[in-house]
VEXTORNU-415869 format. One record per residue (C-alpha): residue in one letter; x, y, z. Coordinates in steps of 0.5 Angstrom, whole numbers, plus 500, padded with zeros to 3 digits. Each point is the difference from the previous one (the first is absolute). Layout:
aXYZ;...
# end
This chain:
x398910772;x507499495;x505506502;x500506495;x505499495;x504507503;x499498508;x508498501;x502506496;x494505504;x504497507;x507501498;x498508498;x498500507;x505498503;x505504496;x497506503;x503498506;x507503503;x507497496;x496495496;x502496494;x497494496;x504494500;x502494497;x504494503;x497495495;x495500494;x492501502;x502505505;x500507500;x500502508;x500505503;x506502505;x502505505;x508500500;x500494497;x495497506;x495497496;x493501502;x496498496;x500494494;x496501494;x498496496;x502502493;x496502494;x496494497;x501496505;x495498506;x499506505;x505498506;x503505505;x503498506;x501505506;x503500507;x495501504;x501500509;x494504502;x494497496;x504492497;x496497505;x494502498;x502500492;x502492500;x492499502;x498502493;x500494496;x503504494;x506501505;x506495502;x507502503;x505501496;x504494497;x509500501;x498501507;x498507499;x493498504;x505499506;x501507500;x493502499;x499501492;x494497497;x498500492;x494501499;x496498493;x494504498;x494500504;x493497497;x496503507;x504507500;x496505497;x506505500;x506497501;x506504497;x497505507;x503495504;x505498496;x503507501;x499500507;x503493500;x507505496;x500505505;x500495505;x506496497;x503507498;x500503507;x504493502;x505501495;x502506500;x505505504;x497503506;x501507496;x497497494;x493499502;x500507504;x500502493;x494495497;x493503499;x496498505;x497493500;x494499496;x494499504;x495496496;
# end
């Protein structure tokens, strides 16, 4: 199954109703979501192939065994990012994608940020 056209743009307006979060843009192709200028998530950019990437110190491991995830390059996987295409075998991937932004969110952000955050999806 292809990505819908708006899937990246429907990721970033969820991570931007967290908690002291803005879209940034280190370079072209990229509009990420950041929480004080922490980066948090990468999105690929509109008319691009789906890409985001997440840190990820909970559920990484178990993440890297989907075929459409790897660690993410520039020594980021070390630290346990990963970059995730879109998945063929996912019936609903943006509800994973969107705990995959919570989770990269909470271990980005001030301790006093994410007492603020809604609470994590839960599917």
């Amino acid at each position: 199954m292809k990505a819908p056209a708006d899937a990246a743009d429907q990721l970033r307006a969820f991570g931007l109703a967290y908690p002291d979060v803005r879209l940034k843009s280190p370079w072209p192709g990229h509009a990420d979501l950041a929480v004080r200028d922490k980066t948090f998530a990468y999105l690929s950019a509109a008319g691009d192939p789906f890409s985001l990437s997440c840190k990820l110190p909970f559920s990484g491991e178990e993440a890297r065994t989907m075929a459409w995830v790897t660690p993410t390059a520039y020594g980021l996987g070390k630290s346990g990012w990963v970059t995730a295409s879109w998945p063929d075998d996912v019936e609903d991937p943006l509800a994973l994608f969107k705990s995959w932004i919570d989770e990269s969110y909470r271990a980005q952000a001030p301790k006093k940020l994410i007492t603020l955050a809604p609470a994590p999806p839960t599917s």
